[in-house]
N, C-alpha and C positions, 0 to 999 in steps of 0.2 A: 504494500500500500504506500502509497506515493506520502500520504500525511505523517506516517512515523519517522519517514526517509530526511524531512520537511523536519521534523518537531527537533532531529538531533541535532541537523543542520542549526536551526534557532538557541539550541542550549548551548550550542559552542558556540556560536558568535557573544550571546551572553555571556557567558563566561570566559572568553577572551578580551569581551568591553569591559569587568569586573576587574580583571587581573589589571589591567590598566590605568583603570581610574584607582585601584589598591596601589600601583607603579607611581603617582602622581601626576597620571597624562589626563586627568580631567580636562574636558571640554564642553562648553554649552552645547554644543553638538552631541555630542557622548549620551546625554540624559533623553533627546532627543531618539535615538536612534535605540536606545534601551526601550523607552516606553514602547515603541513600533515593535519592535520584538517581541515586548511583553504581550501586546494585542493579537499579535499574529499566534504566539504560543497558547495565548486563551482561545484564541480563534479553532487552531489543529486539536487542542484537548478537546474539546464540546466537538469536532469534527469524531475523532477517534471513539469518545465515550456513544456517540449516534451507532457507531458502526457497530458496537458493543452490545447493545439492541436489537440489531439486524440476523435473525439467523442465518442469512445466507451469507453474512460475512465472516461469519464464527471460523469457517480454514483460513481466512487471511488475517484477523485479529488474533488467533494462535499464533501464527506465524511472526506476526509484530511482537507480542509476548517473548516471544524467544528471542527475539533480536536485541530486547530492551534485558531480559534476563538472563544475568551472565555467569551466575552462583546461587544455587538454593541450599542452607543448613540447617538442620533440625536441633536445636541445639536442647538437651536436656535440661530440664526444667520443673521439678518438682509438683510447685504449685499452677504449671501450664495444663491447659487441658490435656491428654493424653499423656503427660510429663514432658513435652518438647513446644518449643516453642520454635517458627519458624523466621527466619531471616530471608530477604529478596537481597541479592546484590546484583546491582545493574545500572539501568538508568532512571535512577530515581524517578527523574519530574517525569519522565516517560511514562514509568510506571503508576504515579501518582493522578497522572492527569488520566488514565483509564480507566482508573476507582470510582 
């Protein structure tokens, strides 16, 4: 799906405008071009959470699931249900914005 391809694209520009303005290279432009980011990224979540919905997109929403998740661990847990509790490693706001 072309919007997951789109959404990583968006988080790294972010976070290469972050690392920057964290560097001291702020610019009135900079905040500019964040917030459009930002929009576009709310934009592809509420695109991808639609698709989420869709049953006939359930093989390609799998598909983006795996793309975005790079590590699952069970980690023991007493008080967890089943005694484990699970961790997603990947790409977070990926994963975040299809909840």
């Amino acid at each position: 799906m072309q919007s997951a391809e789109e959404l990583s694209q968006v988080e790294a520009k972010t976070a290469g405008l972050l690392t920057a303005i964290k560097d001291g290279m702020y610019h009135s432009s900079k905040k500019a071009k964040m917030e459009a980011l930002e929009a576009r990224k709310a934009g592809l979540n509420a695109t991808l959470a639609e698709a989420l919905q869709d049953h006939m997109s359930r093989p390609a929403v799998t598909g983006i699931l795996r793309g975005l998740i790079r590590e699952i661990r069970m980690v023991p847990e007493a008080a967890a249900p089943g005694g484990h509790h699970v961790e997603l490693l990947g790409e977070r706001a990926g994963i975040l914005g299809l909840t």
